[in-house]
C-alpha positions as CSV (number, residue, x, y, z in Angstrom):
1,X,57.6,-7.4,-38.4
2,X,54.9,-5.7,-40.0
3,X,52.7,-8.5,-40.2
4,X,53.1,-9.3,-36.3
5,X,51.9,-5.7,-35.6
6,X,49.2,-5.6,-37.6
7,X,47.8,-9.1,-35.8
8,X,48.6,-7.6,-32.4
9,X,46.7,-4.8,-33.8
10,X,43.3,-6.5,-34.8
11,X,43.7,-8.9,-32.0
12,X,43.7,-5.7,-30.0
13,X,41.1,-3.9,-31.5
14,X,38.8,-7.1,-31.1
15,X,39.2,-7.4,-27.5
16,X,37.7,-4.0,-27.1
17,X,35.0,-4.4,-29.3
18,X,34.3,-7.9,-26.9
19,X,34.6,-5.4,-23.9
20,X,32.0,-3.1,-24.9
21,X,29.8,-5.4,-26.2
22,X,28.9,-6.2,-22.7
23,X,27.8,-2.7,-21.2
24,X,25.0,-2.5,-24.5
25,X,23.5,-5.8,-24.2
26,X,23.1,-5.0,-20.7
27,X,21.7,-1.3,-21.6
28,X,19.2,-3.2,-24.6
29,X,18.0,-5.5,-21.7
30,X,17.4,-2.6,-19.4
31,X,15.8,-0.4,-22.7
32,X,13.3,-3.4,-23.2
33,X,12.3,-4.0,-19.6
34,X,8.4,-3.3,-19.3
35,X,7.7,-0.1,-17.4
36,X,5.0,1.3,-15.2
37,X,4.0,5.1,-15.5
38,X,6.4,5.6,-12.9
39,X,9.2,4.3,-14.8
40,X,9.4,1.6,-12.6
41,X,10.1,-2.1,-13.6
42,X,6.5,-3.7,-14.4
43,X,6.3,-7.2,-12.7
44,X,2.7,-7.9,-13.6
45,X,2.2,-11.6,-14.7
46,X,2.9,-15.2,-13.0
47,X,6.8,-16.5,-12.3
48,X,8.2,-19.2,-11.2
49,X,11.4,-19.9,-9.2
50,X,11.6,-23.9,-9.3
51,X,14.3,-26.0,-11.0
52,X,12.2,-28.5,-12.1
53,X,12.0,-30.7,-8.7
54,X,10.9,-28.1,-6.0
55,X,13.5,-30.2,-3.5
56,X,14.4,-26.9,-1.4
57,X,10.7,-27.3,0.4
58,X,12.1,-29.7,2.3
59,X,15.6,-28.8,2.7
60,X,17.7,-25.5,2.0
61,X,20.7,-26.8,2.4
62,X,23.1,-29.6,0.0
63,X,20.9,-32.9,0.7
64,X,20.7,-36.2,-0.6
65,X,17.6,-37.7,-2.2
66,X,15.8,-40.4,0.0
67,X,12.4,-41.6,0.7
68,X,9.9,-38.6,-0.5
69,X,12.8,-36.2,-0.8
70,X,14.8,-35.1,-3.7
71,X,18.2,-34.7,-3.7
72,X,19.2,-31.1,-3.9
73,X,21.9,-28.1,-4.1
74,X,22.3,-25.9,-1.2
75,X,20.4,-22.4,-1.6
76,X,22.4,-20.6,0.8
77,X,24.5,-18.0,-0.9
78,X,25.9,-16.3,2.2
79,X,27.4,-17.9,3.7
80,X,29.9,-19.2,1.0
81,X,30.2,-22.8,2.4
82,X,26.3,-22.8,2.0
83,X,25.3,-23.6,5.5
84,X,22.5,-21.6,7.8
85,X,24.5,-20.1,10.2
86,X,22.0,-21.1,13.7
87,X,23.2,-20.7,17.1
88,X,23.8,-23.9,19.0
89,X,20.3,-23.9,20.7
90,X,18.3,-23.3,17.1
91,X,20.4,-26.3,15.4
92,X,19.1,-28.4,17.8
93,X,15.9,-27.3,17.4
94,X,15.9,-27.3,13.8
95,X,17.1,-31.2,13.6
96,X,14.5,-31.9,15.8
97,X,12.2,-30.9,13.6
98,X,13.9,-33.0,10.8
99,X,13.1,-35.9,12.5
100,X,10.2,-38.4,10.7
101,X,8.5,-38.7,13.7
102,X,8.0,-34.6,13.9
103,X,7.3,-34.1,10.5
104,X,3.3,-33.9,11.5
105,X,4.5,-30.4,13.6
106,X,4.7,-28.9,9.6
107,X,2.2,-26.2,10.1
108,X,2.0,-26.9,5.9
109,X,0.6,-30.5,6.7
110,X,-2.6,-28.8,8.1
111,X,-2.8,-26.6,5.5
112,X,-2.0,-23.5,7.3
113,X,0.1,-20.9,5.8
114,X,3.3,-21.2,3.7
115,X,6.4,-19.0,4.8
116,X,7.2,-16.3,2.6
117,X,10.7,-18.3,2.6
118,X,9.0,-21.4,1.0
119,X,6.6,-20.1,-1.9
120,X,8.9,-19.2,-4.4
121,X,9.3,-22.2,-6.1
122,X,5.3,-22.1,-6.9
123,X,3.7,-20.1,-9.4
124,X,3.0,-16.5,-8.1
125,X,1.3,-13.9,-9.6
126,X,2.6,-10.1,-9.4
127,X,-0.5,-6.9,-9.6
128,X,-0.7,-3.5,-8.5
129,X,-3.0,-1.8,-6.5
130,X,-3.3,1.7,-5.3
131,X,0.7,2.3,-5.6
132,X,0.8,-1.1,-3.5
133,X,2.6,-4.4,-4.9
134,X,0.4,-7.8,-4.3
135,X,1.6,-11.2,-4.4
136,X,-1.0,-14.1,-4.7
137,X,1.0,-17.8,-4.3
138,X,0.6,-20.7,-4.0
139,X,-2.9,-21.8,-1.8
140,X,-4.4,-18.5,-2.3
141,X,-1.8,-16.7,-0.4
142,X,-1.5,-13.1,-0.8
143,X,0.9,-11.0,0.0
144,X,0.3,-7.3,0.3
145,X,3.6,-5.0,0.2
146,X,3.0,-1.9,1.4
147,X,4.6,1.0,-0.8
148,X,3.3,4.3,0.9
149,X,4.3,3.7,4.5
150,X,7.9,2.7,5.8
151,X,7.1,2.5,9.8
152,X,6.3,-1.5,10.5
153,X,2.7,-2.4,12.7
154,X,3.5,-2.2,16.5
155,X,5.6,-5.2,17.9
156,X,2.7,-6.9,19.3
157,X,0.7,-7.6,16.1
158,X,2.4,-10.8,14.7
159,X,1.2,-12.6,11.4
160,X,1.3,-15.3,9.3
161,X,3.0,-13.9,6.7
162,X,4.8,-10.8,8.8
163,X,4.5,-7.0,7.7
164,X,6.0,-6.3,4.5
165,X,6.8,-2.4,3.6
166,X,8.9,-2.1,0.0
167,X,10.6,0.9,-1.7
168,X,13.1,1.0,-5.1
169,X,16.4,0.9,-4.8
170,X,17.0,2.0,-8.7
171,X,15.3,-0.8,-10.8
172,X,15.1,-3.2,-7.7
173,X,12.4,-3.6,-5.7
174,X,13.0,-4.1,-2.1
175,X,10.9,-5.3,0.9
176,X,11.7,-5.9,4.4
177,X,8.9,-7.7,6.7
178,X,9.0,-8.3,10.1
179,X,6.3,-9.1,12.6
180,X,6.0,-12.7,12.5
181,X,4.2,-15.4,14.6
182,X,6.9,-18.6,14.9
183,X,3.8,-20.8,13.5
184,X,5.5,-21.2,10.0
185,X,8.5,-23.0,8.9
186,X,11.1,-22.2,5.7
187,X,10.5,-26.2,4.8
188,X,9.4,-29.9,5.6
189,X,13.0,-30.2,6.8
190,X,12.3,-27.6,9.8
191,X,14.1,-24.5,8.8
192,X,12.9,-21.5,11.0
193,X,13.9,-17.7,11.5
194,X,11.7,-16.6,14.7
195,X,9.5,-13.7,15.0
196,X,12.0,-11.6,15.6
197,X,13.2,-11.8,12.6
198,X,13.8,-9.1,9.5
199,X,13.2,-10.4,6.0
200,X,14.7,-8.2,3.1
201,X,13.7,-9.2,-0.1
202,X,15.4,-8.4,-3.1
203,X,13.5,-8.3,-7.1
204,X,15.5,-7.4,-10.3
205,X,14.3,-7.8,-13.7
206,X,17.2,-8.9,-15.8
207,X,15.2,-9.2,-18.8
208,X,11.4,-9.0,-19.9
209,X,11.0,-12.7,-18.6
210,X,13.8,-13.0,-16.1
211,X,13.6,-12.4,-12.5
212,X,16.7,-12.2,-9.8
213,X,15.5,-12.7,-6.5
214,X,17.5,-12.8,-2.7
215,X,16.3,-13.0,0.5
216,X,18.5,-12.3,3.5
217,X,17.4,-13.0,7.2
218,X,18.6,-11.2,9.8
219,X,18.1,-12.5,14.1
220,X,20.1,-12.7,16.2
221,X,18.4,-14.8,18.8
222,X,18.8,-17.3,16.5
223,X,21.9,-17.0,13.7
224,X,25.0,-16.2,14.3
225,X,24.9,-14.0,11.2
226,X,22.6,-12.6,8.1
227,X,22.5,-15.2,5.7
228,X,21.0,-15.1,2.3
229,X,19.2,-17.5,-0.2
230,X,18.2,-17.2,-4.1
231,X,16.0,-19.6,-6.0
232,X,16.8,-22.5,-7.4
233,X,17.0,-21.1,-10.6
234,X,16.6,-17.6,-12.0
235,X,12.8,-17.0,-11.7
236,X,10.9,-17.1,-15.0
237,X,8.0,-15.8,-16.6
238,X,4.8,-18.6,-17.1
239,X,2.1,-17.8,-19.2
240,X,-1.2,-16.1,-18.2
241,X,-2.7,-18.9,-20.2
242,X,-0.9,-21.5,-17.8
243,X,-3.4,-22.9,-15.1
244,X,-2.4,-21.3,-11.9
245,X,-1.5,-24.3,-8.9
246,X,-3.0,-22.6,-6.1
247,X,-3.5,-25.9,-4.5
248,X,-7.0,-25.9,-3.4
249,X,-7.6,-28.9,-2.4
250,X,-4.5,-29.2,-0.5
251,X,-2.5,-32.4,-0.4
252,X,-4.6,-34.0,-2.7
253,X,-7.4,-34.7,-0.3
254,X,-5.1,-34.8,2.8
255,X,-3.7,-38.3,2.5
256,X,-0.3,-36.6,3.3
257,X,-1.6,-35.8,6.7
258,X,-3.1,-38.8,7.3
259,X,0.7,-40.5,6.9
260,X,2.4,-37.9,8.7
261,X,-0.4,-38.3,11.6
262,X,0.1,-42.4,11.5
263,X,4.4,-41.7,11.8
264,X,3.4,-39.4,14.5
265,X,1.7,-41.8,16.4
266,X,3.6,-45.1,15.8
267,X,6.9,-43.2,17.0
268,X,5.0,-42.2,20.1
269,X,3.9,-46.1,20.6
270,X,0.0,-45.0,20.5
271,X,-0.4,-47.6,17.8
């Protein structure tokens, strides 16, 4: 009888040990987190959000692989079953712009901006300046998040990349733009959000090298709901060494375009 107690005993006394294990490893990770004079999180350096085959450029959702797409696991975490939540009209719209024949419409294909939706997966590169946070991507895209004001640019002014004013929420960094033109799209497999709508961005550093990041979009002229995406992977710290892919000379010389262009035309019966 004895020797049954004193298991139940250390069996007991190693399950709280396992218990609190978890709240200091979660305290060293904080305690080890580079800091600004602020005390806030430092993010300088270059990260990367792909899983090896960047397949969520073309499609967000679950998708299988198929000529010059790779198959791919939905991004959608909200809602749980993983699908954008359009309205009727914007589905339509949106698998219209699926369609081979549209692909050309890719405001990407004519080297034109990214969406903010579509350059995580490429190496980006976080700086300060002034209190403000920058964000140069992918095709020398840079993103300025304004830290000092909270009030967005009048209605009127619409942009390539929108109007992006952030703020801490403890060790998270927060943005919210707005103030978008409709020119971009969130991938090759027509994804879109409107101008109307409000991006919130979420960054936590989980560790030194480690990155969460969410982004829920908010419009409902288009969704039936807020729905949020992550990365396709935790988003990791790349060297400084590494040579940054800002893609310069876009498309390798454009021979993308030229395809596109052909499909464009063929479909149309002007060839």
């Amino acid at each position: 009888m004895r020797r049954k107690r004193c298991v139940l005993l250390i069996a007991a006394v190693a399950a709280a040990l396992a218990l609190d294990a978890v709240p200091i490893a979660a305290q060293e990770a904080r305690s080890a987190i580079p800091r600004r004079p602020d005390g806030k999180p430092d993010m300088t350096g270059r990260w990367n959000g792909s899983a090896g085959q960047i397949a969520h450029t073309n499609i967000l959702e679950e998708h299988t692989g198929g000529f010059g797409i790779n198959a791919g696991k939905s991004l959608i975490i909200d809602p749980a079953n993983g699908i954008i939540p359009y309205q009727p009209w914007a589905l339509i719209e949106r698998d219209r712009r699926r369609e081979d024949a549209n692909g050309y419409e890719d405001p990407v294909g004519h080297c034109e901006f990214y969406d903010i939706g579509r350059l995580h997966p490429f190496a980006w590169e976080v700086q300060y300046a002034g209190g403000d946070v920058l964000i140069n991507a992918s095709q020398n895209i840079t993103r300025v998040i304004h830290m000092n004001r909270r009030q967005h640019l009048p209605a009127g002014i619409q942009l390539w990349l929108g109007d992006s004013v952030g703020w801490w929420e403890g060790d998270t960094l927060v943005i919210e733009t707005t103030n978008f033109n409709d020119k971009t799209r969130m991938g090759i497999g027509g994804d879109f959000h409107g101008p109307d709508a409000v991006i919130v961005e979420r960054y936590r550093m989980i560790d030194p090298n480690t990155l969460d990041w969410k982004m829920t979009i908010t419009n409902p002229k288009v969704f039936t709901q807020p729905w949020t995406m992550t990365s396709g992977k935790a988003v990791t710290r790349i060297p400084m060494t590494t040579d940054f892919d800002d893609e310069d000379t876009c498309h390798e010389g454009n021979v993308d375009l030229v395809h596109l262009k052909n499909t464009y035309d063929q479909a149309r019966g002007l060839k």
